[in-house]
N, C-alpha and C positions, 0 to 999 in steps of 0.2 A: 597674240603675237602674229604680224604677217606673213605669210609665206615669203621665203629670202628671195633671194635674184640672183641671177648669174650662176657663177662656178656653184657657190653653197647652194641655190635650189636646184641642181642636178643631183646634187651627192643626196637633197633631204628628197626630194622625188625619186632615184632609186632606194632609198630606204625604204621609201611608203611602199614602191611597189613590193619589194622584196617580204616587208610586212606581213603584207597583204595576201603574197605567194603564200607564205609560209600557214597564215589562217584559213587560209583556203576560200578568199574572194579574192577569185580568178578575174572577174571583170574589173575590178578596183584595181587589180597588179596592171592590167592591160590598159585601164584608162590612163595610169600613170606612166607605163613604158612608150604610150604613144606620142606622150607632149613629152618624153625627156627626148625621145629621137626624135621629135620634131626642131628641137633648138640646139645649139651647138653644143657640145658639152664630151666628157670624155668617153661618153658611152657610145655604143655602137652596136649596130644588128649582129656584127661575128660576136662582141665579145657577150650579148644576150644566145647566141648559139653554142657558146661554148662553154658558158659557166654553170656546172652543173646546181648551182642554187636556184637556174632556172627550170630547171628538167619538168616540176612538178604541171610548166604550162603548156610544155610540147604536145601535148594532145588538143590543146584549144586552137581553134580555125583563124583566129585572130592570131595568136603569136606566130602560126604558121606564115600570117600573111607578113608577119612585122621579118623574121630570119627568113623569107623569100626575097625580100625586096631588092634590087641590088644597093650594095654600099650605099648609103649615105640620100636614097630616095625616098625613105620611110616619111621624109618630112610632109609629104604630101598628103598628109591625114586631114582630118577634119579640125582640126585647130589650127590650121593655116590661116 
């Protein structure tokens, strides 16, 4: 099956990351958190700082970079 587009592949991209938090591949949570804040979608850097289903990543140098960004600049990652 393809990965969806649009609204449903945000929702199925934070699933995967959240996943992925949850098994403890942190790089796999991060790869996925980066293209979901890279495209428009209902997520956001405050609401990855605030929701403690993320806590398990606040020690990686990477999420740090992503809930530093200001608002809505994270898009400039590497998947641009």
């Amino acid at each position: 099956m393809p990965f969806p587009t649009g609204f449903d592949a945000s929702v199925v991209r934070e699933d995967v990351a959240l996943a992925a938090t949850m098994a403890g591949d942190y790089d796999m949570a991060l790869d996925e958190l980066e293209r979901l804040l890279a495209t428009p979608a209902h997520f956001s850097e405050q609401l990855l700082r605030l929701d403690p289903r993320w806590a398990p990543l606040r020690g990686e140098e990477r999420y740090r970079k992503l809930v530093s960004a200001p608002a809505g600049t994270s898009s400039a990652s590497v998947y641009n």
